[in-house]
N, CA and C of each residue as an Amber inpcrd file, in Angstrom:
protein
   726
 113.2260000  79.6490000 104.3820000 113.7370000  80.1340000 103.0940000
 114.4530000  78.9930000 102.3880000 114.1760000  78.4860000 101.2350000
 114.5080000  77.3140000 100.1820000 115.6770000  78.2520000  99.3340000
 117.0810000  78.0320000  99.4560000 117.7650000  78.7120000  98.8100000
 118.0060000  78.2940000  97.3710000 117.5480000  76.2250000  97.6920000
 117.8370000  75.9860000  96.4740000 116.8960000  76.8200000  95.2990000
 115.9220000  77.3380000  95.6170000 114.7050000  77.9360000  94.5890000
 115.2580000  79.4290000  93.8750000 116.3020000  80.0260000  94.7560000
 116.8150000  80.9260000  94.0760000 117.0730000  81.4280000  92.9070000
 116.3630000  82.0990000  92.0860000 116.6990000  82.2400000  90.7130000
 117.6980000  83.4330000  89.6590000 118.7270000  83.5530000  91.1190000
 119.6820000  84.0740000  90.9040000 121.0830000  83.5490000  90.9270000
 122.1690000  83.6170000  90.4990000 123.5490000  82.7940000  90.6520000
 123.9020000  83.5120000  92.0770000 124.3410000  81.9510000  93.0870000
 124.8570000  82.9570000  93.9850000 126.3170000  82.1790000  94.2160000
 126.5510000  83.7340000  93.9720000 128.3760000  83.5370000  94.5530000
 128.4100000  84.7410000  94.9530000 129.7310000  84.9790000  96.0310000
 130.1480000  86.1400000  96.6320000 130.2400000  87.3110000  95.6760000
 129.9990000  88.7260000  95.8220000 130.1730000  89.9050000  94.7790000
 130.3300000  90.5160000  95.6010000 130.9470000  91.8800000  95.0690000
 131.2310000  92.9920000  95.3980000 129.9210000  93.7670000  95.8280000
 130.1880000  94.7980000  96.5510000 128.7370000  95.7570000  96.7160000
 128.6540000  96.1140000  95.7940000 129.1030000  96.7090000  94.6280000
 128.6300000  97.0590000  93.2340000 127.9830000  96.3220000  92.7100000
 128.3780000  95.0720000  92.5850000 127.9610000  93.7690000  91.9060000
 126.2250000  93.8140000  92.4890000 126.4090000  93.8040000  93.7610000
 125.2320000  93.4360000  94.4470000 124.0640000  94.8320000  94.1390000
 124.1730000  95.8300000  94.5250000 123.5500000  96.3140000  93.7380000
 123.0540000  96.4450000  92.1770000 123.8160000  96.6920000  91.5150000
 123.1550000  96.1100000  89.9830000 122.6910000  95.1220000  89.7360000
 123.2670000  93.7080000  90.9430000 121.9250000  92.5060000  90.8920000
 120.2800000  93.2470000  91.6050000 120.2480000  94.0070000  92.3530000
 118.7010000  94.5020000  93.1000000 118.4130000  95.4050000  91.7000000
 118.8270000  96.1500000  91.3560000 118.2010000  96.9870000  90.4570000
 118.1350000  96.2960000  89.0830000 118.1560000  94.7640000  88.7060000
 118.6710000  94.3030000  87.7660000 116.6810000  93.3930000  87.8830000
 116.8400000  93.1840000  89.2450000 115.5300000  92.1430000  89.7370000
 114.0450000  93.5690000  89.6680000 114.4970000  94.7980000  89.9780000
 113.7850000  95.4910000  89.8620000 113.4460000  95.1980000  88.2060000
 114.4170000  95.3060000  87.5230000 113.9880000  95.7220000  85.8790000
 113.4370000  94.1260000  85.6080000 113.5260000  93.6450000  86.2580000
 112.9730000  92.3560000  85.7800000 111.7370000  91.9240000  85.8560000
 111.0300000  92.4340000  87.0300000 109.7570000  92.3180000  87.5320000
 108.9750000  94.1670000  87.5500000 109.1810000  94.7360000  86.8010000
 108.9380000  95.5840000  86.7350000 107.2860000  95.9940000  86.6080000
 106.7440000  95.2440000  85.6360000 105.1580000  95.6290000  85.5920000
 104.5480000  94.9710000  86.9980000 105.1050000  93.7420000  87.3190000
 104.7790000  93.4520000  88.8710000 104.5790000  94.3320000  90.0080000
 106.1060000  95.1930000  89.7730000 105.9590000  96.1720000  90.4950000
 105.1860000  97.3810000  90.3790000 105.5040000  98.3400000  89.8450000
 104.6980000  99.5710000  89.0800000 103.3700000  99.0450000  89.0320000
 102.8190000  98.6640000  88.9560000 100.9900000  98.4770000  88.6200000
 100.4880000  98.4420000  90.1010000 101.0460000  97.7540000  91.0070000
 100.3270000  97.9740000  92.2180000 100.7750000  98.9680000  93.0440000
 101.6540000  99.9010000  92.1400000 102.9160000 100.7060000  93.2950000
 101.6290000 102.1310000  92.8470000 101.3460000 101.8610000  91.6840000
 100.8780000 103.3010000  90.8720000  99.0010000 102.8060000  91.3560000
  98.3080000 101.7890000  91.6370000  97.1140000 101.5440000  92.5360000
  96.8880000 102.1480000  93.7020000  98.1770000 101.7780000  94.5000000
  97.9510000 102.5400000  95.6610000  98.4390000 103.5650000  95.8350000
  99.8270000 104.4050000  94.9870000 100.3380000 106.0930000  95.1630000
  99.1180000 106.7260000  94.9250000  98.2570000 106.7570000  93.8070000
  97.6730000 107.6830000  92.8290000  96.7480000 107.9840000  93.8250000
  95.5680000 107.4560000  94.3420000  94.5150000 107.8860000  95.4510000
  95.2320000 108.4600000  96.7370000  96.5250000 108.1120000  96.7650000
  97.6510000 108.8030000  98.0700000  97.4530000 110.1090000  97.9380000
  98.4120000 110.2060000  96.7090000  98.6050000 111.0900000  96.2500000
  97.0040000 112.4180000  95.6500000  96.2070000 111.6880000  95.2840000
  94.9450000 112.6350000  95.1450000  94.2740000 113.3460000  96.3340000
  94.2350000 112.0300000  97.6510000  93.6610000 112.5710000  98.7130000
  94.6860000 113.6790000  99.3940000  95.8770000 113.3820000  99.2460000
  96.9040000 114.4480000 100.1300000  96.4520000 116.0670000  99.3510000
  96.7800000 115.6140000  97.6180000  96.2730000 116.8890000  97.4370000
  95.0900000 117.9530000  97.4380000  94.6360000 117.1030000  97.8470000
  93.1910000 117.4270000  97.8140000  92.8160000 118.4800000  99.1890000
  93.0720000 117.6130000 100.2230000  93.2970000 118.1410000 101.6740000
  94.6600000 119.1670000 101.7450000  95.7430000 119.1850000 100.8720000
  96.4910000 120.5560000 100.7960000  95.4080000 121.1540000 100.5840000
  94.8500000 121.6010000  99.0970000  93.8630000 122.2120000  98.3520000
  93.1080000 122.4540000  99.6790000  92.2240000 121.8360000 100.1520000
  90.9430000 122.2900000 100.7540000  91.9260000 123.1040000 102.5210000
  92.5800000 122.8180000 102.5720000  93.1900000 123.4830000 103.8730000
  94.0420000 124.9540000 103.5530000  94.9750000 124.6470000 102.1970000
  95.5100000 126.1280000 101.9600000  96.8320000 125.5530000 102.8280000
  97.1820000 124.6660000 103.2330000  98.6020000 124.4190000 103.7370000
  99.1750000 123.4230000 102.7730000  99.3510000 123.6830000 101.5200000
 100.3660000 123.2240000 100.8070000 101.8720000 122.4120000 101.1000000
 102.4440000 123.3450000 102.1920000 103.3730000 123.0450000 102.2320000
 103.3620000 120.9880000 102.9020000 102.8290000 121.2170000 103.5790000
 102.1820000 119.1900000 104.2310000 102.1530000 118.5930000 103.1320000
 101.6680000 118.4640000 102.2760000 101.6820000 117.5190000 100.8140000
 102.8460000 116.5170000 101.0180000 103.9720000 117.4040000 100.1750000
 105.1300000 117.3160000  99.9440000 106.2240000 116.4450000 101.2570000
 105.6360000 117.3340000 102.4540000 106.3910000 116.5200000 103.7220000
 105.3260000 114.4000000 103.5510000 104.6200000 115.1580000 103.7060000
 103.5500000 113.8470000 104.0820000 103.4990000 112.6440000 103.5250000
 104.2120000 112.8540000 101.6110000 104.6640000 112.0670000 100.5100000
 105.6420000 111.6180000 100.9630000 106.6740000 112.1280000 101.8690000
 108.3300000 111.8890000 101.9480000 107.9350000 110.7390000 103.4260000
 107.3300000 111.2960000 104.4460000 107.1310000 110.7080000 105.5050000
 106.4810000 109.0250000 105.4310000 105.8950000 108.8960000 104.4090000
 104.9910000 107.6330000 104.1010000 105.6970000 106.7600000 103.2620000
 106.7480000 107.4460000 102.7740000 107.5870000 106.3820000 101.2130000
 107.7740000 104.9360000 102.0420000 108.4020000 105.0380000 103.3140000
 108.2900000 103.4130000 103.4590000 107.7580000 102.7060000 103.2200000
 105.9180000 103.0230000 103.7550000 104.9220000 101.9240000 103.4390000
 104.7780000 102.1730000 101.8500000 105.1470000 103.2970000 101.4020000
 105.2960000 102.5770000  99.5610000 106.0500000 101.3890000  99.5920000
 107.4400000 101.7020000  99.6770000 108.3260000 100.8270000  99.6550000
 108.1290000  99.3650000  99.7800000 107.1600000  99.1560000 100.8070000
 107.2910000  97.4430000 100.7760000 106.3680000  96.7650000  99.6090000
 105.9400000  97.5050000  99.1000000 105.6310000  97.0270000  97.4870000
 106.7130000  96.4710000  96.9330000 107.9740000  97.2110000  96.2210000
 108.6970000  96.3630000  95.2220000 109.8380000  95.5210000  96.3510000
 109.9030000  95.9680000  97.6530000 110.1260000  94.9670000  98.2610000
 109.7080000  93.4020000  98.1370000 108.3840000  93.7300000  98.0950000
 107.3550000  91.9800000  98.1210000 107.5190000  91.6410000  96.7430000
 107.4190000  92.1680000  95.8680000 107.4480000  91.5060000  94.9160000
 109.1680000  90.8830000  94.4470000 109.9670000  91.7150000  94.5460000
 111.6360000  91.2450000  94.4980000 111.7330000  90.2010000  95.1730000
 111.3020000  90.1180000  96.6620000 112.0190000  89.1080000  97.9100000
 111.2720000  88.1250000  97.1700000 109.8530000  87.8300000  96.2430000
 109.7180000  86.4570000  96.1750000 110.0270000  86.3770000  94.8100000
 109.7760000  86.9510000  93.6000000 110.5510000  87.1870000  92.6390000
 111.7400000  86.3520000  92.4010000 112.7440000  86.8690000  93.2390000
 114.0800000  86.2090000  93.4350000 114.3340000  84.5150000  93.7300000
 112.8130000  84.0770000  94.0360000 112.9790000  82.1220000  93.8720000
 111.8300000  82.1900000  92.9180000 111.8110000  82.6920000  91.9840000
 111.0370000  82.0740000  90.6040000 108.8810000  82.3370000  90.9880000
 108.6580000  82.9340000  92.1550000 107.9700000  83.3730000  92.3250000
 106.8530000  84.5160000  92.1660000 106.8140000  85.3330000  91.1440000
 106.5260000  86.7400000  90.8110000 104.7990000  86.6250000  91.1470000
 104.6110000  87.6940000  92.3740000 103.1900000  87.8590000  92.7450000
 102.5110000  88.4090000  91.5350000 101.2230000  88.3290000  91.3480000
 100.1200000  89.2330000  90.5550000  99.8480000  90.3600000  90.8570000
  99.2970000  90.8410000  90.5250000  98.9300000  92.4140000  91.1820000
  97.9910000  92.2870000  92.0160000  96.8790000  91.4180000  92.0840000
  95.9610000  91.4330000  92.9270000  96.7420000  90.8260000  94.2000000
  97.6180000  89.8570000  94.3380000  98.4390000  89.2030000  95.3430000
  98.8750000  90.1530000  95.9360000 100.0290000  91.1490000  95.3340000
 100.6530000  92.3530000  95.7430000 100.1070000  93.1170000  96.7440000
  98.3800000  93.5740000  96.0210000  97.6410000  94.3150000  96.8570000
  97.4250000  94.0170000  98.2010000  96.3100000  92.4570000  98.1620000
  96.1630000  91.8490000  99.0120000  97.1480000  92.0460000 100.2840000
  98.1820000  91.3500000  99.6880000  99.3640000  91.4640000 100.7810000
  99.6080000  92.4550000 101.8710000  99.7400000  93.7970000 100.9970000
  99.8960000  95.4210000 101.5140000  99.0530000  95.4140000 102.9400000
  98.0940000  94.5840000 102.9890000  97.0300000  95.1000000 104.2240000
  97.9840000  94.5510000 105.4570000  98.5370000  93.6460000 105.4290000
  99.1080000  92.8350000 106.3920000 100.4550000  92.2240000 106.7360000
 100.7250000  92.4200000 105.2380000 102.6880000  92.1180000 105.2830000
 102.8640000  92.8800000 105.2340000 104.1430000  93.5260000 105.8310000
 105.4580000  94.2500000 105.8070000 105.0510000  95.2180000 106.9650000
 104.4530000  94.9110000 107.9880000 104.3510000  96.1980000 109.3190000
 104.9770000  95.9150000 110.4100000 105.6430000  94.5510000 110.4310000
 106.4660000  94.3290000 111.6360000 107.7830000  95.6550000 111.3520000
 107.9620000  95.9090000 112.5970000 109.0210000  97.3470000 112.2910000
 108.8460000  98.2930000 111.9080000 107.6130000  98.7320000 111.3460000
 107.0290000  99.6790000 110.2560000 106.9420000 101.1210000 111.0220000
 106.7780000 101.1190000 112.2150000 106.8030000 101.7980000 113.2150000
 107.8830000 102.7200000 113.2540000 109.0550000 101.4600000 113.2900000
 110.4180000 102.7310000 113.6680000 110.7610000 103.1840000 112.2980000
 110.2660000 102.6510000 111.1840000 110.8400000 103.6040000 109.8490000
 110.0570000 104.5750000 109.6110000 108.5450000 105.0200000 110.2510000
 108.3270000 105.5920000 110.4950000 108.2080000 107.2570000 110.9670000
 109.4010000 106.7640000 112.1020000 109.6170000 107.8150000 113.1760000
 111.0390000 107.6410000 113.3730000 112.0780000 107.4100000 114.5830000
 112.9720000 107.4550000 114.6820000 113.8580000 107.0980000 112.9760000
 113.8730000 105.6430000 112.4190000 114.6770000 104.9650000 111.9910000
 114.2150000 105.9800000 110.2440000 112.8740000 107.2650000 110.0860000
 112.7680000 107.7890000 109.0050000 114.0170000 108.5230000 108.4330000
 114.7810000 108.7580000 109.5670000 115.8360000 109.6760000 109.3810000
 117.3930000 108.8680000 108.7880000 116.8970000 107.2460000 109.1500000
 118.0720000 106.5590000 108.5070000 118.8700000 106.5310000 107.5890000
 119.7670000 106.3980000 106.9850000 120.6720000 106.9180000 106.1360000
 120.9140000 105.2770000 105.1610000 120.5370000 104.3950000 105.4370000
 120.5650000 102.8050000 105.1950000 119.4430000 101.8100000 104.9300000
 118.4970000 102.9100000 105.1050000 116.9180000 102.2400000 105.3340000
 116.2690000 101.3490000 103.9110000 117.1460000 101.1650000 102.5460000
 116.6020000  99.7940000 101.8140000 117.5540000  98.6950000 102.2620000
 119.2180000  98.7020000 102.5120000 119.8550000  97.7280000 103.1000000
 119.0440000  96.6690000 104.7290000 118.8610000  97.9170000 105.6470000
 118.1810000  97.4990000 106.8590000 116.5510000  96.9100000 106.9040000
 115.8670000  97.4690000 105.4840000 114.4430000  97.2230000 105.9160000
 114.0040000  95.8680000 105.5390000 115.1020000  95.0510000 105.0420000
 114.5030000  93.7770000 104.5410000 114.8670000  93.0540000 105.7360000
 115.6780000  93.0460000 106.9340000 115.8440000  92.2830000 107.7760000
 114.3320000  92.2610000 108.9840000 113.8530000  93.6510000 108.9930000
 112.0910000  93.7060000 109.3010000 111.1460000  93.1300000 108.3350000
 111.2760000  93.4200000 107.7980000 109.9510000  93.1170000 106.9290000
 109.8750000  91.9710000 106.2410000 111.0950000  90.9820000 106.2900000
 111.6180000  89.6790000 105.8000000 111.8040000  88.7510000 106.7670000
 112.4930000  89.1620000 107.8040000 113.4380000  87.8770000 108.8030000
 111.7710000  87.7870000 109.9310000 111.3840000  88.8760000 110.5110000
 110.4260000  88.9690000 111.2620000 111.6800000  88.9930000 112.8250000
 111.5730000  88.4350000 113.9810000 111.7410000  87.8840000 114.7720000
 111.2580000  88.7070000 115.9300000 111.9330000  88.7890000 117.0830000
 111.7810000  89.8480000 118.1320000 112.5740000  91.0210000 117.9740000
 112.6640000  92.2160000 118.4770000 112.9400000  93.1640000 118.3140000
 114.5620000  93.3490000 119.0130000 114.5920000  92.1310000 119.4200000
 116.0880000  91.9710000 120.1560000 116.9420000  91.8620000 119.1870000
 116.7180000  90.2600000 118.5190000 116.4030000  89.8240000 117.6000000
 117.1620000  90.8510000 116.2250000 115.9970000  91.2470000 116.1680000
 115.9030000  92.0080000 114.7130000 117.2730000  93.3510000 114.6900000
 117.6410000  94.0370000 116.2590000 118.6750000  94.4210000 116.0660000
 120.2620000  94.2220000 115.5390000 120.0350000  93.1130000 116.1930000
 121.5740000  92.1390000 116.6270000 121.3570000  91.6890000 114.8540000
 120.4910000  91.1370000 114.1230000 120.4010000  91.2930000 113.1710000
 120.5750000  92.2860000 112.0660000 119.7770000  93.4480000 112.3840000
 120.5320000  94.9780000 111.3340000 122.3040000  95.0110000 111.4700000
 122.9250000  95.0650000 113.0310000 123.6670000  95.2380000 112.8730000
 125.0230000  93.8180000 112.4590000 124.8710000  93.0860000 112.6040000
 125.7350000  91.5730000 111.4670000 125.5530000  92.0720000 110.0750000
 124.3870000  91.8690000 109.7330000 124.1660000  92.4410000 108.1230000
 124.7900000  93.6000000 107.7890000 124.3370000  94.4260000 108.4640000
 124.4420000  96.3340000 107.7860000 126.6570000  96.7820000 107.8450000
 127.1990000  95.5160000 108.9980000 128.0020000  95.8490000 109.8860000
 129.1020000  96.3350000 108.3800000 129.2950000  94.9650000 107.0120000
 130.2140000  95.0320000 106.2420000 129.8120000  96.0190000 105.0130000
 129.0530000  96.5180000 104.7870000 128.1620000  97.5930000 103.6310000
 127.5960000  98.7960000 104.2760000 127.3600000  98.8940000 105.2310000
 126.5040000 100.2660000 105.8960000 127.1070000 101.4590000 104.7980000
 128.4730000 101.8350000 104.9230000 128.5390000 102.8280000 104.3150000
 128.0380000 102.5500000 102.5500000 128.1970000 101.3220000 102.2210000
 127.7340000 101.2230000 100.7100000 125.8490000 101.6060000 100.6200000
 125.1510000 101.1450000 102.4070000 123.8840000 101.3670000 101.8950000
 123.2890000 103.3000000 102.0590000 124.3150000 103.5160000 102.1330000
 124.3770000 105.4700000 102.8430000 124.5050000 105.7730000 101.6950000
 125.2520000 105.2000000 100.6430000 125.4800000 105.7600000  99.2600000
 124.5920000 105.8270000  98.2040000 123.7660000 104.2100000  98.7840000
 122.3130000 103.9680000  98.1440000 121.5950000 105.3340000  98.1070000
 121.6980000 105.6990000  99.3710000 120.4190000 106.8350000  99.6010000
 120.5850000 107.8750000  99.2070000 121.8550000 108.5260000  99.0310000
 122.2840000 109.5770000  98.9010000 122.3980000 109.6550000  96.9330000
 122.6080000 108.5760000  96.4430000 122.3440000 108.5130000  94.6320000
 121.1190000 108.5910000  94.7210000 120.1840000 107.9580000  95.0690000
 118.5760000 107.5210000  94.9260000 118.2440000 109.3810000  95.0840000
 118.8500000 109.7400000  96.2170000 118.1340000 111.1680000  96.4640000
 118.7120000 112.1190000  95.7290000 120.0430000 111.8790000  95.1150000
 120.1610000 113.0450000  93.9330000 119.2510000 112.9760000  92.7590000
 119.3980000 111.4870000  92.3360000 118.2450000 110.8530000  91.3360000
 117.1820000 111.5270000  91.2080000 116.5370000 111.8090000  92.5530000
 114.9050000 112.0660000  92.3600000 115.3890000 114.0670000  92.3330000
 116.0370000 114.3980000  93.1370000 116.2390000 116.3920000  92.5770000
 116.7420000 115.8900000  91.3700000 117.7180000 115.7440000  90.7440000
 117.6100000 115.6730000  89.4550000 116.6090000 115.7560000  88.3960000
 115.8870000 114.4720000  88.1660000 114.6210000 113.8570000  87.7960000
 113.5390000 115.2440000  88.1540000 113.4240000 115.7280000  89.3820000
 112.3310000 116.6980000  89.2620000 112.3240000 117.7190000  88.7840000
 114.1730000 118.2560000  88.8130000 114.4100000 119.6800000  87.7610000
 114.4000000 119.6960000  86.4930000 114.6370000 117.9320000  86.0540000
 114.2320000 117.8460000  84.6560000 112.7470000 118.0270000  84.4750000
 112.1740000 117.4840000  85.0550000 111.0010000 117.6410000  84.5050000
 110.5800000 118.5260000  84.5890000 110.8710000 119.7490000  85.4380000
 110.5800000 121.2600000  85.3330000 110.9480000 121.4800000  83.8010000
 111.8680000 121.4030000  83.6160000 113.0860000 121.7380000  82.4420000
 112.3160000 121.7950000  81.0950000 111.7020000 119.9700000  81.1310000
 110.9700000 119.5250000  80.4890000 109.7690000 120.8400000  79.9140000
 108.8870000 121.2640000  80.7020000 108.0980000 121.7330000  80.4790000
 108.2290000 123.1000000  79.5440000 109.1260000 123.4840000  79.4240000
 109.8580000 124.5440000  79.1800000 110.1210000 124.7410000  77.7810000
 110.3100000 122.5320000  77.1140000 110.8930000 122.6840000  76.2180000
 109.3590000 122.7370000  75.0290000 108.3000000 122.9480000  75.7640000
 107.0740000 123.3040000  74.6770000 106.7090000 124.5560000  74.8250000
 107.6900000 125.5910000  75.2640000 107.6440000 127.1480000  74.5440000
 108.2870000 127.3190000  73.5820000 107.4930000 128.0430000  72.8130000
 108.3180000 128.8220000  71.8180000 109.3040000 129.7750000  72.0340000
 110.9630000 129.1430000  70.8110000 112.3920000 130.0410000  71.4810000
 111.7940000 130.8080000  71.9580000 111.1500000 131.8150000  71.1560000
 111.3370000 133.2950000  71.3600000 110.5870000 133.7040000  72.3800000
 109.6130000 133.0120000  73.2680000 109.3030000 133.3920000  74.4190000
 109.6570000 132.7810000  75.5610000 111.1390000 132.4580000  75.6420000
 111.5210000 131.1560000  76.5870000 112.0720000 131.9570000  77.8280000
 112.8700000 133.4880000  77.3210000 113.4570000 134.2160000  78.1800000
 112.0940000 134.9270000  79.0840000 111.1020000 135.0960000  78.1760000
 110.5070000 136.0870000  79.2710000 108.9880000 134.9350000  79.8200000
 109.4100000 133.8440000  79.4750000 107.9560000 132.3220000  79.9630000
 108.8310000 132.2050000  81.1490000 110.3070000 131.9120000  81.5450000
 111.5630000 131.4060000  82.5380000 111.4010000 132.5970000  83.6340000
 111.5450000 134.1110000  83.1130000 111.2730000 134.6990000  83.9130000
 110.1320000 135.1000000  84.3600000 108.3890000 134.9210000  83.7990000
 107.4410000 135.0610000  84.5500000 107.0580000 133.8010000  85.4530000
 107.6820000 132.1160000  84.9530000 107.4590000 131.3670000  86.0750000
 108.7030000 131.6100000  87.2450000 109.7720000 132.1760000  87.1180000
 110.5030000 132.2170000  88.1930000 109.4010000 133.1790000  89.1760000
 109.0550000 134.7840000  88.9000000 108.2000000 135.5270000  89.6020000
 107.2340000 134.6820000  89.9850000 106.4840000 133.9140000  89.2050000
 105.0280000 132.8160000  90.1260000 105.6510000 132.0500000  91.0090000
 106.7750000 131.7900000  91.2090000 107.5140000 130.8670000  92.1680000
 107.5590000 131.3760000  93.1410000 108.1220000 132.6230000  93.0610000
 108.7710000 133.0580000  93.9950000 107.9100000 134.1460000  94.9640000
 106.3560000 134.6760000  94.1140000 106.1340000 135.7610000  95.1090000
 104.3940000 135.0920000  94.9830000 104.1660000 134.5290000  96.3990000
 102.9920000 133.7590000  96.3240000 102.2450000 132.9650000  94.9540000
 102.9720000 131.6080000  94.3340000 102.1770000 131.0280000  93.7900000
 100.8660000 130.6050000  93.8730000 100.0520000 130.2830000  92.7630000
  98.8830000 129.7250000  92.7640000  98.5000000 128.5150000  93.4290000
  97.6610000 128.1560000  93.4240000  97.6690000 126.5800000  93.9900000
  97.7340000 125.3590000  93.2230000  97.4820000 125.6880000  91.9390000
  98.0390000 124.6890000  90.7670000  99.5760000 124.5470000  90.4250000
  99.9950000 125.4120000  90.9230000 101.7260000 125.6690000  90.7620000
 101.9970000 124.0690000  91.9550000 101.3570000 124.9300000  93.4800000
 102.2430000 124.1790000  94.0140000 101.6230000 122.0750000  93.9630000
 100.1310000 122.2440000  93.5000000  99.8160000 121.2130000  93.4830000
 100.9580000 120.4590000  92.2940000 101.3070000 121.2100000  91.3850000
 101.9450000 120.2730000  90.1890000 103.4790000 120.2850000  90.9420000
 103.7810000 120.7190000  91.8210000 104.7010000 119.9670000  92.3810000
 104.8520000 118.8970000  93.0280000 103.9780000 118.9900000  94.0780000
 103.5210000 117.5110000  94.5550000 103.1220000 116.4250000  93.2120000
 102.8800000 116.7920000  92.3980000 102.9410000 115.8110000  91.1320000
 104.0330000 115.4570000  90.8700000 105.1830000 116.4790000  90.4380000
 106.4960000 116.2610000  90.1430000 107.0680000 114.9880000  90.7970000
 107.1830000 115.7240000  92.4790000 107.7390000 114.8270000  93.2850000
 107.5150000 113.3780000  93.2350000 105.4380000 113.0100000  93.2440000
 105.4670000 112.1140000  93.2190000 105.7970000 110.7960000  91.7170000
 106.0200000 111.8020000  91.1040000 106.8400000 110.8430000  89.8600000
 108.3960000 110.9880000  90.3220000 108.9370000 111.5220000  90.4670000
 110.3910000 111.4270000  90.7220000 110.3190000 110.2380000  91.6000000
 109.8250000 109.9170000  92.7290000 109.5240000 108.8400000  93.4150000
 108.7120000 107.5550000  93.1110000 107.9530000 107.7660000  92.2670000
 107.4430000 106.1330000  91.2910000 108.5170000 105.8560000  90.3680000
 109.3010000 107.0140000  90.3610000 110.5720000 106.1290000  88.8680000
 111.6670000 106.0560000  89.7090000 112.4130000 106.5550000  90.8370000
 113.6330000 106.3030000  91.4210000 113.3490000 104.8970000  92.6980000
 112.3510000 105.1840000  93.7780000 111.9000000 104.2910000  94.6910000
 112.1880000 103.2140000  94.8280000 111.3160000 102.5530000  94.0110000
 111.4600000 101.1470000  93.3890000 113.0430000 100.3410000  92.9830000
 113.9830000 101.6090000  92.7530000 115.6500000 101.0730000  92.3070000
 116.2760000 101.3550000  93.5600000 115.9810000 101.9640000  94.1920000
 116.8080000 102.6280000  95.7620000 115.9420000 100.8810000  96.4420000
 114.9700000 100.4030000  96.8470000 114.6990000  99.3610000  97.6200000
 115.1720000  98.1440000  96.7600000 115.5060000  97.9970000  95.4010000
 116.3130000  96.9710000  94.8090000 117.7350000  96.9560000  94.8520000
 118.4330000  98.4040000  95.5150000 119.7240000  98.2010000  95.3430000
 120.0490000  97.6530000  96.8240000 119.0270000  97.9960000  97.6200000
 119.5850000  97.8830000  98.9940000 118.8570000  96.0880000  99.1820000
 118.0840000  95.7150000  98.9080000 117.7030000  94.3830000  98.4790000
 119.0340000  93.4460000  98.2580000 120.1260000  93.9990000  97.1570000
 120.9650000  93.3710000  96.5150000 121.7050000  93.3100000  97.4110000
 122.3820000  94.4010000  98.3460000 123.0290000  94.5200000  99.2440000
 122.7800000  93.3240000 100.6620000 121.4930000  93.6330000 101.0020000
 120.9790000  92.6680000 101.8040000 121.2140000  91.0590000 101.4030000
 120.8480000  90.8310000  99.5660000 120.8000000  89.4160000  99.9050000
 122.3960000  88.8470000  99.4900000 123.2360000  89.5530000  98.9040000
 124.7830000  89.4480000  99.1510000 125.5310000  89.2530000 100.7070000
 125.0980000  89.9270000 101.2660000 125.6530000  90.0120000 103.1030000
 125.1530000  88.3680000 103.5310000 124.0220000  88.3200000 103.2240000
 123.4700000  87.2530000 103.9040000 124.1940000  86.0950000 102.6670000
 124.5680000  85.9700000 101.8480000 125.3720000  85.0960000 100.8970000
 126.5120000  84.6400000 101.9030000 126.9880000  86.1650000 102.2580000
 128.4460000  86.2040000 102.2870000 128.4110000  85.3330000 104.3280000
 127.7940000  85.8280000 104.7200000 127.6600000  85.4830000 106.0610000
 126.5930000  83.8620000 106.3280000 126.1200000  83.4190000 105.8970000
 125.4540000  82.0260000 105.9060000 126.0800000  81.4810000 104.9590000
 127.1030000  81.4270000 104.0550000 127.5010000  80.6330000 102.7980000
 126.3930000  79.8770000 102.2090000 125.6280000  81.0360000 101.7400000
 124.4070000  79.9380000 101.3820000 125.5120000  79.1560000  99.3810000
 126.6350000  79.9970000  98.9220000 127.1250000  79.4580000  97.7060000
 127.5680000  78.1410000  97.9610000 128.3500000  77.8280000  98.9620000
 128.9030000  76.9480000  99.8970000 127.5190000  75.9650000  99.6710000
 126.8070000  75.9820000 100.4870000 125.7720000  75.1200000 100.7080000
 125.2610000  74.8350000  99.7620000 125.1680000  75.3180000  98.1010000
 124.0140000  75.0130000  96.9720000 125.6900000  73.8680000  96.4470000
């Protein structure tokens, strides 16, 4: 890693600081990101629904979207981590990449580490540092040791973000009735909700969701990015050294 190439100021910040620098690199490289993020969700997302649809178990969609966000994730990962020394991949680069970068560790975010509460702070020390798995612990925990609770907070905004974001966009839909049929449009979709919906109901949820997650995602792995490359500021003096 060439720190001099950095194309960020580095001096020590606050975890605030450091986050609004990740979500700052997100808005910066943004079509970088999004174009290959929305290449590979959209056929995700078609085949899952599709196989809800053809099975009649709906409810899997929705889990199956939530269970996989990691390997979304190392999308605006790759593009930020090189981004950040004046580097910004193409989209075809991006793609490319996906087949083969970012699976060291990929495993435990997976399964055990899905349930993590820290998982954009922690996932750049896998999918970035590489090493052995000894290694890579003793590593999460130096890094994660002075922010952990700042990267718990990450997750927990990111995940109000996206319920938010999806009740709006319920909300949204709502606002192309006419007043005067808003009381009794509110109460015949509450009844389709509630007493066996259709299958277009629940498919346009799995839609919902997966936009709440192409627009929040991408800022939840830049804030914890920021977090990550602040710790490692603060602990290698890389300011010291430039």
């Amino acid at each position: 890693m060439h720190i001099d190439q950095l194309d960020v100021q580095l001096r020590p910040r606050t975890a605030w600081e450091a986050m609004e620098l990740g979500t700052s690199l997100v808005r910066r490289h943004a079509g970088a990101i999004w174009k290959p993020w929305l290449i590979v969700t959209l056929p995700v997302l078609a085949l899952i629904s599709l196989l809800s649809w053809a099975t009649g178990q709906y409810w899997l969609a929705p889990i199956l979207l939530w269970w996989i966000k990691p390997i979304f994730e190392r999308i605006p990962l790759y593009v930020i981590s090189r981004g950040v020394f004046g580097a910004e991949p193409g989209t075809l680069e991006t793609l490319r990449a996906q087949r083969s970068w970012g699976w060291s560790g990929m495993a435990g975010y997976l399964t055990w580490r899905r349930f993590g509460l820290a998982r954009s702070l922690l996932m750049p020390v896998d999918l970035l540092e590489g090493g052995t798995p000894s290694q890579r612990t003793q590593r999460r925990h130096s890094l994660g040791g002075g922010v952990y609770g700042h990267g718990v907070l990450v997750t927990w905004l990111m995940l109000s973000a996206e319920v938010m974001l999806r009740l709006a966009l319920v909300a949204l839909f709502f606002m192309f009735v006419p007043f005067d049929l808003l009381s009794d449009s509110m109460r015949a979709f509450w009844d389709l909700v509630r007493h066996d919906p259709p299958g277009w109901v629940k498919i346009g949820g799995n839609v919902v969701y997966w936009l709440a997650i192409t627009l929040i995602a991408p800022f939840y792995v830049g804030a914890g990015f920021g977090l990550y490359l602040n710790r490692r500021t603060q602990l290698e003096a890389w300011d010291v050294e430039m």
